[in-house]
N, C-alpha and C positions, 0 to 999 in steps of 0.2 A: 418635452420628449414625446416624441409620436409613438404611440402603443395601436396594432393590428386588434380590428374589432372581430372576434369571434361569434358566431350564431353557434344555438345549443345543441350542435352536433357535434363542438370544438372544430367546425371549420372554419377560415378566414375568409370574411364577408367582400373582402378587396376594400374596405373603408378602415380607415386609421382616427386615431382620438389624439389631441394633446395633450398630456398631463403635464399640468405646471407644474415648473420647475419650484415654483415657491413652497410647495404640498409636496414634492412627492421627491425631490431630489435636492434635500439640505442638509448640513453636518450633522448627523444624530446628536442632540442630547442626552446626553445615557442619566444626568440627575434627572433631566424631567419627567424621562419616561419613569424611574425608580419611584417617584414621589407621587405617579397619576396613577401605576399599578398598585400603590401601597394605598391608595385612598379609597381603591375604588374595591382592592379586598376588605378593610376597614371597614367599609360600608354593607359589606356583605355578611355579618357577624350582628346577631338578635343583641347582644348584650342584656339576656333574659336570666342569665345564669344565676342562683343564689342560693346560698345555704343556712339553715338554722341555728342563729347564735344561740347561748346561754340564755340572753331573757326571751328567746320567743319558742323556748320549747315547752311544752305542756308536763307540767310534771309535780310530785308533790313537794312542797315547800319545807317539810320534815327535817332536822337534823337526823343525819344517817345513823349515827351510832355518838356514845358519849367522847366529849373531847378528849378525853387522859385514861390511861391503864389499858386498850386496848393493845398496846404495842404496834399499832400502826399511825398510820401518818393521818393526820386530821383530816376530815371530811364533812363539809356543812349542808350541801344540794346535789341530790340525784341528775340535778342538770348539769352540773360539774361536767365540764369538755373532756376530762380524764376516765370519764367513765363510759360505758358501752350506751348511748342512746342520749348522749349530754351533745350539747350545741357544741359546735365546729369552731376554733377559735382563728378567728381572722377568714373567716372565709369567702366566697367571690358573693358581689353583692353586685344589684344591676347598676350597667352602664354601660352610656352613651359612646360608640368606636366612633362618631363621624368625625371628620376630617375636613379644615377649609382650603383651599387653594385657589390660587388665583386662576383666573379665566384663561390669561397670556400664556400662562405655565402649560398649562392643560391643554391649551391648542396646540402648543410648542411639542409635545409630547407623542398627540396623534401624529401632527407633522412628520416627528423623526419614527415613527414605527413605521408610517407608510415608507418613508424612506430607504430603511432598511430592508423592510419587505419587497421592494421595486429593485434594490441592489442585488436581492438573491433570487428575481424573478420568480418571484411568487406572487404578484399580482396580472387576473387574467381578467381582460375589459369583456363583456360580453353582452351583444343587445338585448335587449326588453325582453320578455317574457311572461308568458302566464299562462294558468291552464283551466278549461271551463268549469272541473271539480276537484276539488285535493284529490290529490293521490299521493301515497309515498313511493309509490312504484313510478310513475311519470318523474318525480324530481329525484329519485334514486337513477334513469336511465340518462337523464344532463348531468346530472355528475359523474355517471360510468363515460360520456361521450368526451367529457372534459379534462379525464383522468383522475377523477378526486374521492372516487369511491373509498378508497381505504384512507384516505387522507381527512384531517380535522380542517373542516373548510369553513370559512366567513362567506356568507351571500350578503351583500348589500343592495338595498333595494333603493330607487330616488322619490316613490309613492308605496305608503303600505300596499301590501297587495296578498290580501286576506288566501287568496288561494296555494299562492305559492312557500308562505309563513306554514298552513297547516300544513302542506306536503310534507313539511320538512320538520315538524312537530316530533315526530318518533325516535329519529335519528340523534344519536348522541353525540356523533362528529360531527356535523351540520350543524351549523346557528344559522337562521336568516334575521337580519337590523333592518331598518331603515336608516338613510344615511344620517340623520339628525341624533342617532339612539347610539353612535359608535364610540365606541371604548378604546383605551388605549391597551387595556389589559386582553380584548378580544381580538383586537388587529397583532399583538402578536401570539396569542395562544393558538393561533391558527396556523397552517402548515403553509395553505393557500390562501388568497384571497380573492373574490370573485366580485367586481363592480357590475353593475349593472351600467349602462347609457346612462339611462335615465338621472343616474345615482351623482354623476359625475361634477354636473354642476352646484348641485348643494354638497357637496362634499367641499368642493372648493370656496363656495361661499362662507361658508361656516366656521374654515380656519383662517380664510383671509381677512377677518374683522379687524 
């Protein structure tokens, strides 16, 4: 599919790009992409979480009061889970959220995002770029040229390019990747998507293994 190559003023360079058909124009999988978004929030959870059972709370070892004639219900430790400062019973203990999936799956996945993102024309080709210093005002003014100011935009890059990542550091709707770092949960949490040139060929390599 031939896609119109824009310069960062969102004008059309008079140069067009192919995009394989294999990448970018195939039947969505709707399980793969479910299963590569599910691994990849999975992956994004510390499993740090953990609470103080009965034996590992500090406390005096004492029978509370005597077994019988009280007319209450028996009670043998202050760390008893029923009482105000007693260990948590059954509570969240650390673990491990990671997820395995296969490689095939996982390509299969970015495939069909692209895919559908290309169907609702939300992917915009645009050539190289960079700037001599960060700025967030310089990569703020190619996204107002491009139209993606108010929009959650993916920039994909085909070489890190340190300057153009920290431009874009500040901004909460902006993410910048390099093409090798892309997610299937980022290509479609974005509104837009923005290829670079450069980006295109490893893009393609990478799912056509």
């Amino acid at each position: 599919m031939k896609v119109a190559v824009l310069d960062i003023k969102g004008k059309e360079t008079g140069r067009k790009v192919d995009l394989s058909d294999a990448v970018y124009a195939i039947e969505p999988n709707n399980h793969a992409i479910y299963l590569d978004v599910k691994q990849y929030l999975a992956h994004q959870r510390q499993g740090t979480h953990k609470a103080k059972e009965r034996a590992e709370i500090v406390g005096s070892t004492r029978k509370i009061k005597k077994q019988k004639g009280t007319g209450t219900a028996r009670a043998g430790s202050i760390k008893s889970p029923i009482f105000r400062g007693g260990g948590r019973i059954f509570g969240p203990r650390p673990k491990d959220y990671k997820q395995k999936l296969n490689k095939n799956v996982k390509r299969l996945a970015r495939k069909s995002a692209f895919s559908l993102k290309l169907k609702e024309k939300a992917i915009l080709v645009v050539e190289d770029f960079s700037f001599d210093t960060p700025k967030t005002k310089d990569f703020m003014q190619v996204l107002k040229s491009l139209g993606l100011e108010n929009k959650k935009s993916l920039i994909v890059l085909g070489d890190s390019n340190n300057s153009v990542y920290l431009s874009s550091r500040n901004l909460k709707r902006s993410d910048v990747v390099s093409n090798s770092e892309l997610s299937t949960y980022q290509i479609l949490n974005a509104n837009n998507i923005v290829l670079l040139e450069g980006s295109l060929e490893g893009i393609e390599s990478n799912l056509n293994k």
